[in-house]
C-alpha positions as CSV (number, residue, x, y, z in Angstrom):
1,X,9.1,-0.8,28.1
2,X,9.6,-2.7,24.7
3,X,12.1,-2.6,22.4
4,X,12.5,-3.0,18.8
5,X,13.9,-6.3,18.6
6,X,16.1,-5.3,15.5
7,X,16.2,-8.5,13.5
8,X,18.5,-9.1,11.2
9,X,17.5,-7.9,7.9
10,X,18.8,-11.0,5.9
11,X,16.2,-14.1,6.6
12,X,18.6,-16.9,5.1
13,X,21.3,-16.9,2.7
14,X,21.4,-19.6,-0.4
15,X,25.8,-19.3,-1.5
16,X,26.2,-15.4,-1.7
17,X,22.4,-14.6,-2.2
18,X,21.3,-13.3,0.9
19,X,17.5,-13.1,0.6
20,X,16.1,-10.3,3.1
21,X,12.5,-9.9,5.2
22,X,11.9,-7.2,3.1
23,X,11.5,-8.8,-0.3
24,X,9.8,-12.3,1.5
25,X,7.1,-9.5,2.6
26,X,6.8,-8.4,-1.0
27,X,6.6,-12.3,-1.7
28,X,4.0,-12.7,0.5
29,X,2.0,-9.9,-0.9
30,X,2.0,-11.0,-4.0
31,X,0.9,-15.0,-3.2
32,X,-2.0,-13.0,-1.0
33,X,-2.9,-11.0,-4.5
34,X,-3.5,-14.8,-5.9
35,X,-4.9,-16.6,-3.5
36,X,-7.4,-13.6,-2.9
37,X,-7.7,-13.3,-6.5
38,X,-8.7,-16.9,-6.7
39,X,-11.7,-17.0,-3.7
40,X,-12.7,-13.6,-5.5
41,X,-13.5,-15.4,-8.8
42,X,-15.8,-17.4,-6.8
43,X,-18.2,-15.0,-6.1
44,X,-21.5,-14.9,-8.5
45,X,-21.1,-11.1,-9.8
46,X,-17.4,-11.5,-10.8
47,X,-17.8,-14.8,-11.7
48,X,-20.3,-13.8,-14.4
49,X,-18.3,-10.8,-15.7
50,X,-16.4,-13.8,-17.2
51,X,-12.4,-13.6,-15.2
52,X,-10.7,-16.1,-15.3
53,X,-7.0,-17.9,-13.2
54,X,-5.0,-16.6,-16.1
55,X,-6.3,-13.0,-16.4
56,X,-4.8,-12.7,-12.7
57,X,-1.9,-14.3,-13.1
58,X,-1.2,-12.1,-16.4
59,X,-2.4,-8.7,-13.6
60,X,0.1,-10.1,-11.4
61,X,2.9,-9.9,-13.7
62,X,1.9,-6.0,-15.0
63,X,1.4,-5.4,-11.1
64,X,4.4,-6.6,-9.9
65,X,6.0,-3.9,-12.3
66,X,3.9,-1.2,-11.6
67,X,4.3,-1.8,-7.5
68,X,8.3,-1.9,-7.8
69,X,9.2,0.8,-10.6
70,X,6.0,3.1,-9.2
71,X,6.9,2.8,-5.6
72,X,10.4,3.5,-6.2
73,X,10.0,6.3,-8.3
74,X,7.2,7.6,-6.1
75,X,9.9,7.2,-2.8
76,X,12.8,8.9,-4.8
77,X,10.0,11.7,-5.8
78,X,7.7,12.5,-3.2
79,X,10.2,11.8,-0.2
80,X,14.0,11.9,-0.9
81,X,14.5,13.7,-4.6
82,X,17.4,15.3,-3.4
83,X,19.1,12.9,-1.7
84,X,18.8,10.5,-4.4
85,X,20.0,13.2,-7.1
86,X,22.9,12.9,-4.6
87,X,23.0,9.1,-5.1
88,X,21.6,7.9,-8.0
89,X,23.2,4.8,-7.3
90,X,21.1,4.1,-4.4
91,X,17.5,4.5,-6.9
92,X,17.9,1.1,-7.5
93,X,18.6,-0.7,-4.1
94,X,15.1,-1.7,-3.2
95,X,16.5,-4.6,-1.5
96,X,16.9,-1.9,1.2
97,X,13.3,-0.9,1.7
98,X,12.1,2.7,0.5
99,X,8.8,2.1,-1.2
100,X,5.8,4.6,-1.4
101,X,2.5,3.4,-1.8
102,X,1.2,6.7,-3.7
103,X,3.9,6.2,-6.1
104,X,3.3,2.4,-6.0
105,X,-0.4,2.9,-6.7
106,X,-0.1,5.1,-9.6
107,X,2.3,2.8,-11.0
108,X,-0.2,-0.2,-10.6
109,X,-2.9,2.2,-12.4
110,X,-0.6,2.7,-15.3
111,X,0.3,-0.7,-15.6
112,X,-3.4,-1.8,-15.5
113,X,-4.5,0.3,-17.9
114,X,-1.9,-1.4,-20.6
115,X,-3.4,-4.5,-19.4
116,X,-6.7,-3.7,-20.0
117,X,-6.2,-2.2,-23.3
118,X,-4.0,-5.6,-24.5
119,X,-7.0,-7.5,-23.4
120,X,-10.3,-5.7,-24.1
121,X,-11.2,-4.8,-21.0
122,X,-12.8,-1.4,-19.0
123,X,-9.4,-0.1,-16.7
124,X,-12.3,0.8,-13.9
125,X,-13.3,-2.6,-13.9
126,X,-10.0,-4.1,-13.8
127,X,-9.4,-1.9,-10.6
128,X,-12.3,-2.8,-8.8
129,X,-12.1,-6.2,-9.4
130,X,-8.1,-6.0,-7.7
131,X,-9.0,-3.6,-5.0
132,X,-10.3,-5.9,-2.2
133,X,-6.7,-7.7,-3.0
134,X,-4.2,-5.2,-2.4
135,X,-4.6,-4.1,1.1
136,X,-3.2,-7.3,3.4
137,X,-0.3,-6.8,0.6
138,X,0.0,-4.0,1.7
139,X,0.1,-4.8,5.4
140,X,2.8,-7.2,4.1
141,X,4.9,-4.5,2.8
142,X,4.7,-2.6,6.3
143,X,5.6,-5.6,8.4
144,X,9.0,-5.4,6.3
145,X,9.4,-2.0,7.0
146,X,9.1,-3.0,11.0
147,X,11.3,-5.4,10.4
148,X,13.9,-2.8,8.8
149,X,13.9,-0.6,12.0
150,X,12.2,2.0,9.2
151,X,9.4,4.5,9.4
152,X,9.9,5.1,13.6
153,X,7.0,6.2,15.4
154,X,6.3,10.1,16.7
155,X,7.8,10.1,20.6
156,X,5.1,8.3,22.4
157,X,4.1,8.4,26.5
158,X,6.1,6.0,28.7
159,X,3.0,4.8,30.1
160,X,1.8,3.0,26.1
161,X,2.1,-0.5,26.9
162,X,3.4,-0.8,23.3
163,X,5.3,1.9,23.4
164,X,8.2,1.4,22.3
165,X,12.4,2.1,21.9
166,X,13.9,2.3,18.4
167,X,17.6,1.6,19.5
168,X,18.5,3.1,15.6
169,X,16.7,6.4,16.4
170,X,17.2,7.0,20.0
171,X,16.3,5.9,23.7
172,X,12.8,7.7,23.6
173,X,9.7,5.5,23.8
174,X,7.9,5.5,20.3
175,X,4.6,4.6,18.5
176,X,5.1,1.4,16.4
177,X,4.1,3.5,13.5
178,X,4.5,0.6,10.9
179,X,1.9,-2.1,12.9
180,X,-0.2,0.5,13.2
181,X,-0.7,1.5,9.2
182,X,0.0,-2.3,8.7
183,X,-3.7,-2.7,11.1
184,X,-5.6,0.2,10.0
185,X,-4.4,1.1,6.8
186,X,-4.3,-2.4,5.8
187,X,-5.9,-5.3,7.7
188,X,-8.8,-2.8,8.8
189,X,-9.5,-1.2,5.1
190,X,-9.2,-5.1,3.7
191,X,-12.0,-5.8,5.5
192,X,-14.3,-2.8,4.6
193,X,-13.4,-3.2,1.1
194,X,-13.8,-7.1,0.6
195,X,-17.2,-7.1,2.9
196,X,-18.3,-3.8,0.3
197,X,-17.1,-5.6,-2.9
198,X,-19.0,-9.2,-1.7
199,X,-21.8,-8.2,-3.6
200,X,-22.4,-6.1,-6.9
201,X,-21.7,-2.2,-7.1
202,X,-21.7,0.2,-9.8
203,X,-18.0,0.1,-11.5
204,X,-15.9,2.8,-9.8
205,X,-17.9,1.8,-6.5
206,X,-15.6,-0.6,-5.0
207,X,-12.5,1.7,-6.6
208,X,-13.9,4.5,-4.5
209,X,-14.6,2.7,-1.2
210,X,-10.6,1.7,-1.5
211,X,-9.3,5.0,-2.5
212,X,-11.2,6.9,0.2
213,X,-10.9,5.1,2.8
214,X,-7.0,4.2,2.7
215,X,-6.8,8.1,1.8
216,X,-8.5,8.7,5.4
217,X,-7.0,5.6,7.0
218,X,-3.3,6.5,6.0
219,X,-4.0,10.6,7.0
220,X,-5.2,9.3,10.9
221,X,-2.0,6.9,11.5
222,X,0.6,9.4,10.1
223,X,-0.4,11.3,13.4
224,X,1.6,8.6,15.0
225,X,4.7,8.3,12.4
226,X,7.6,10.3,12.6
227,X,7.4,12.7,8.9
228,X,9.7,12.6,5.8
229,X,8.7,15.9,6.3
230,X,5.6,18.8,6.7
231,X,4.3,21.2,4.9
232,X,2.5,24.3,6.1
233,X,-0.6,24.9,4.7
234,X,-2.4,28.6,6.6
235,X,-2.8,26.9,10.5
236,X,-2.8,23.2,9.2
237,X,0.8,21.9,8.8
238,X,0.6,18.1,7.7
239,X,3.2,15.2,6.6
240,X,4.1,14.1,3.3
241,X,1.9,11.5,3.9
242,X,-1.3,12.8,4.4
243,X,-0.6,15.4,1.7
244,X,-0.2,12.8,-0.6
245,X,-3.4,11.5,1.3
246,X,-5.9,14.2,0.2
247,X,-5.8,13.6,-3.7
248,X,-6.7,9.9,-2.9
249,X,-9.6,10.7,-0.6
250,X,-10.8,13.5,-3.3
251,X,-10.7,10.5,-5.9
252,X,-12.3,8.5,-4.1
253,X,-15.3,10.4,-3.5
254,X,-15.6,11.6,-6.8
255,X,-15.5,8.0,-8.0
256,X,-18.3,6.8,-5.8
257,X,-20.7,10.0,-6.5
258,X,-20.2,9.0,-10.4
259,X,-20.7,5.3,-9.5
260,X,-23.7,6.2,-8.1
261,X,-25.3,8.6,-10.3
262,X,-25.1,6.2,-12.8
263,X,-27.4,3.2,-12.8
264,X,-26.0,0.0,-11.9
265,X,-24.3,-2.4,-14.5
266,X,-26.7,-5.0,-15.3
């Protein structure tokens, strides 16, 4: 049976700065924003809608914000608000993982929006035109939270090959709950939305495609991580997680039956 191997959080230390997985992985997701953002400028429809290297970098910088202050906010929140009212100390230690993507997405939609107003430009096209980039970032983000020993999978059969012990948790074989969102919820949905976005869609098209299908994507594979918690809802009792889950497949779908009533943007 595997084990988690339980690296050391810390990659390398430079004097008394000791630079963790978890922040290269947010490092790496941001150089994959550019250098996706980059081969996505090549293509004819976006290339004609007039983008250029230093609108991304510029979307970057308002990202990067949105992605640390949203997804922190969103984990102290949605997940832990009174363990944090507890600690308010520990709001600000992101250095030690705790990130939601629902709060992380918001705060990249708020941040977007004051970049599209600085610089003349539609917020829906300024989010289809970063959609295709942000899920391998966030596959990024959940390597570092395998790395961490966070997010442990439900209890799993011995017989999984990959199943797997979480020495932190217990000594009960568990689903690798964070390769799995890092595959489907991110390597999986990158590909559905870059192949979808390759050619031109009605704005709010390739918006929709993203926020429906990480909404679904993210619902299936929290049947396989152990929940911040569940809520009862009649017979149905579902995690944090997919609760969160349902307002992003409902926006979805109302953004592709808009971007599809209307007639395509010439």
């Amino acid at each position: 049976m595997l084990i988690h191997p339980m690296p050391d959080p810390i990659a390398f230390s430079i004097g008394p700065l000791a630079v963790r997985w978890y922040g290269l992985m947010y490092l790496l997701a941001f150089v994959l924003f550019l250098v996706l953002g980059r081969i996505r400028m090549k293509q004819p429809h976006i290339a004609a809608a007039g983008w250029k290297k230093e609108d991304l970098d510029d979307m970057l910088f308002y990202g990067v914000l949105g992605v640390v202050i949203g997804g922190r906010l969103g984990e102290v929140l949605f997940y832990h608000p009174m363990y944090y009212l507890s600690h308010p100390a520990e709001i600000l230690a992101v250095w030690k993982g705790g990130m939601s993507f629902h709060g992380g997405f918001l705060g990249v939609m708020a941040a977007m929006l004051l970049w599209a107003r600085k610089n003349g430009r539609r917020l829906m096209d300024v989010m289809d035109f970063i959609a295709p980039l942000v899920p391998l970032g966030y596959a990024a983000g959940r390597l570092g939270n395998f790395i961490n020993a966070e997010l442990p999978g439900r209890l799993a059969d011995a017989s999984l090959p990959w199943a797997m012990i979480w020495p932190n948790v217990d000594q009960f074989p568990r689903h690798p709950s964070p390769l799995y969102q890092a595959l489907v919820d991110g390597v999986l949905l990158f590909v559905v939305v870059w192949l979808f976005a390759r050619k031109p869609r009605p704005t709010m098209a390739v918006s929709g495609v993203f926020a429906a299908g990480y909404g679904v994507a993210r619902f299936f594979t929290e049947y396989f991580r152990t929940p911040d918690y569940e809520v009862t809802l009649g017979p149905l009792v579902i995690s944090a997680g997919q609760m969160l889950s349902v307002p992003m497949i409902v926006l979805g779908i109302v953004l592709l039956l808009t971007a599809y009533r209307k007639p395509p943007a010439s």
